[in-house]
N, C-alpha and C positions, 0 to 999 in steps of 0.2 A: 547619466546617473539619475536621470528624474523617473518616476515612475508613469505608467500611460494611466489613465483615467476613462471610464467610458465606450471600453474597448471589447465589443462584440468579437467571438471568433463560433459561428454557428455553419450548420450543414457540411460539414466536412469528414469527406470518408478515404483513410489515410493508410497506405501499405498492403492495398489489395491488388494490385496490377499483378504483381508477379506472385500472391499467398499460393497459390491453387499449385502452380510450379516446384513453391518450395517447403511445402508444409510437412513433408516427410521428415526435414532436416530441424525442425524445432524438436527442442529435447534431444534429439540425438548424439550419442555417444560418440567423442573425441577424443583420441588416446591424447595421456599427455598433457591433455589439459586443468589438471586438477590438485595439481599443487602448491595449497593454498596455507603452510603448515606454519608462517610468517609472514612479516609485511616487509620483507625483501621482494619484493615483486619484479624487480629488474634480474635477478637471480635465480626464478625460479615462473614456471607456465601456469599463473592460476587464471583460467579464462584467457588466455594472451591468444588462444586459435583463433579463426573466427568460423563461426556456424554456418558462412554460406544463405543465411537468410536476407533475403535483399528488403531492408526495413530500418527507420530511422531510429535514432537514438533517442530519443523521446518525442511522446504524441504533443503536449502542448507543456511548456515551459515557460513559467513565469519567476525569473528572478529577484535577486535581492536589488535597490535600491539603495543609492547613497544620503538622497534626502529625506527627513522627520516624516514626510505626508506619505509617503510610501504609495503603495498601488491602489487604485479604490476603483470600485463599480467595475468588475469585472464579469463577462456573461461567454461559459463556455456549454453551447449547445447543441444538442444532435449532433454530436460528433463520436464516427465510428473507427478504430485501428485495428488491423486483425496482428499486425506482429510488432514490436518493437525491444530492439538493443538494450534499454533502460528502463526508464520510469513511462506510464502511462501518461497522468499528468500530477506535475510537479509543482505545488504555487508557493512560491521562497517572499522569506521576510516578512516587513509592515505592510500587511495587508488589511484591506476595510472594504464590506460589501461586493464579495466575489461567490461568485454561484458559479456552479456546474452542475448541469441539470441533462439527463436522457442521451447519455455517455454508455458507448458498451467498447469494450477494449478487453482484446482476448493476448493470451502470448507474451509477457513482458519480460522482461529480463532483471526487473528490480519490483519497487512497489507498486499497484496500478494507479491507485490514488493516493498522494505524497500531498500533505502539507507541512510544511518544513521553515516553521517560524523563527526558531534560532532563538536568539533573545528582542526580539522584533513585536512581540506579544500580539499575531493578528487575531481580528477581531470579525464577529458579525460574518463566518464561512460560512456554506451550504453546498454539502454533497446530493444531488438528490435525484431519485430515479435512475440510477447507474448501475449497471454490470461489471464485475469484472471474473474473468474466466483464465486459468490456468497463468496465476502470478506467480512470476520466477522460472518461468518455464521457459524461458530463452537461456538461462544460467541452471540447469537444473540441477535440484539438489545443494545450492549455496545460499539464493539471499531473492528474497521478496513475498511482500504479505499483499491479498487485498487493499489493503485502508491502512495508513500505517502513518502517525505525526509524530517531530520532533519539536515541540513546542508549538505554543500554543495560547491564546485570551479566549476565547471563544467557540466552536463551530458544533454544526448539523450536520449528521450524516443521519437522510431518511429514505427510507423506500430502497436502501441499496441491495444489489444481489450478489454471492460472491461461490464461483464454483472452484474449489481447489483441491488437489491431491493432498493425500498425508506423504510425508518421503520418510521411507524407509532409513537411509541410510544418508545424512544431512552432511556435510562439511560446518564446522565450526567455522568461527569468524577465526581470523588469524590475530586481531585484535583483544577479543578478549574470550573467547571460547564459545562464546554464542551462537544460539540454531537462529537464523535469522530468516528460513525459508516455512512457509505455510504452519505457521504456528499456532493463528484464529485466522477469525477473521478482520477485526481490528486489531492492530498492535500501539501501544503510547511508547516508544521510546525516550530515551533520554541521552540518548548520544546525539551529534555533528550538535553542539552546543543549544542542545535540546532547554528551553524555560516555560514554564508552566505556573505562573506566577498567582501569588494569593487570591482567590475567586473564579481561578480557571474553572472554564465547564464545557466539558464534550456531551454532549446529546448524541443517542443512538434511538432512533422512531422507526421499527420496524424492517425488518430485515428478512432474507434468506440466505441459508446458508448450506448448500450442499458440494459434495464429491462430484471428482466431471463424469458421473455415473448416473446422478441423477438421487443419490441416493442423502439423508438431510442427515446433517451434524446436530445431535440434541444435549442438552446438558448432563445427561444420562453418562454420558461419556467424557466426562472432562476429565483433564489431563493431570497426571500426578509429577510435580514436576521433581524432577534430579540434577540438583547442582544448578537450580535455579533454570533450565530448560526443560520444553513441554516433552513426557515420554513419548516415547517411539511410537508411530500409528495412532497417534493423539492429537485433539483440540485442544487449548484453552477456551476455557470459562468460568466468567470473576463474578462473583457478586457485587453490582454496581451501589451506587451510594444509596439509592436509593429500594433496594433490597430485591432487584431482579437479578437473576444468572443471564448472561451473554458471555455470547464470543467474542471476548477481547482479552487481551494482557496489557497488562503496565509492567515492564519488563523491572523496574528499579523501583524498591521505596525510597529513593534518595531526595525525591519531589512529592507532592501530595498532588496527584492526577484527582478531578474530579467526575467523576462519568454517570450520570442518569438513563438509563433507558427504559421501551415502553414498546412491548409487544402486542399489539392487535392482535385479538385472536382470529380476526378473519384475512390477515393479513400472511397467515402462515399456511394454507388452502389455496391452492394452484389451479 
């Protein structure tokens, strides 16, 4: 239950042995598998096939801890995944001074980059220099964003890249009716016991944001939402606190998310 301190995890290139084998079979159409209409899941096939993709269930996971000091000085670097089951990387609880720097992870089956504080309040993140390309795309058409936190004290996400489809035609959450797949490119949730406690602040420094076409998501298009979800063939984009449009949601006003961000104009030229 104690959390590690100090803990390098660099140059690691993860679920490419067999990609080139099996890269047909990502996204690929599974009868049967898509009935997702309640959280009777033992009664009903939502995702229960398996895709045949030979790839781990998540790229790097960092869980919750039992004790006060939680996880500190964490450095996750040059580290590549072309497919994975779940989350890209995940970093749970009391966290202090965790970086993830020059990460690209393509293929995921949930969110690529998950920080997931709970009521844990971590502090002092940094996303920075990271790709992620076609999130949720191992489950497609259900559930995963880019960038997506459930709580939160703290964090940076700068220099990231994010290429994702719009989906046509989404599966709700069976929980609460929720599009929970490619909906920006940052998402602030407030579900799995999501706190975002007085003074929170998300920083967003510079971003790309395009379709796996190549083609860029601009504010021009932001999404009109219905019943509280982004329209069909839509982004979101919020006006942050500080009075710029990005791609992001705060899915609930039930919390006050604070978000600032800061677009270099030379930072959107390729």
């Amino acid at each position: 239950g104690l959390g590690p301190s100090h803990a390098p995890i660099e140059n690691v290139r993860l679920n490419d042995y067999y990609f080139h084998e099996d890269k047909a079979k990502v996204g690929a159409r599974i009868e049967g598998n898509y009935n997702c209409k309640t959280m009777d899941f033992s009664h009903q096939c939502c995702f229960c096939k398996p895709n045949g993709v030979r790839a781990s269930q998540v790229g790097v996971w960092v869980p919750q801890t039992r004790n006060a000091w939680g996880t500190r000085n964490i450095l996750v670097n040059n580290f590549v995944a072309s497919a994975l089951q779940a989350d890209g990387i995940n970093v749970h609880g009391m966290l202090y001074d965790v970086q993830v720097h020059n990460v690209y992870i393509q293929n995921t089956g949930d969110d690529i980059f998950a920080l997931w504080g709970a009521h844990s309040n971590p502090a002092n993140v940094i996303f920075k220099d990271c790709v992620g390309v076609n999130p949720g795309g191992m489950r497609p058409i259900f559930y995963g964003n880019c960038v997506a936190t459930y709580g939160l004290q703290s964090v940076l996400f700068e220099g990231l890249k994010c290429y994702a489809p719009t989906v046509d035609n989404p599966i709700p959450s069976p929980y609460d009716g929720a599009i929970g797949i490619d909906t920006a490119m940052f998402v602030f949730y407030n579900s799995f016991d999501a706190n975002y406690p007085v003074g929170n602040q998300i920083r967003i420094k510079d971003w790309i944001f395009e379709d796996l076409k190549g083609n860029t998501y601009t504010a021009a298009e932001v999404s009109t939402r219905t019943k509280g979800n982004p329209a069909k063939g839509k982004m979101v984009w919020t006006t942050s606190n500080n009075d710029v449009k990005a791609p992001y949601w705060v899915t609930s006003s039930a919390q006050k998310v604070n978000v600032y961000t800061t677009q270099s104009k030379t930072w959107t030229t390729r």
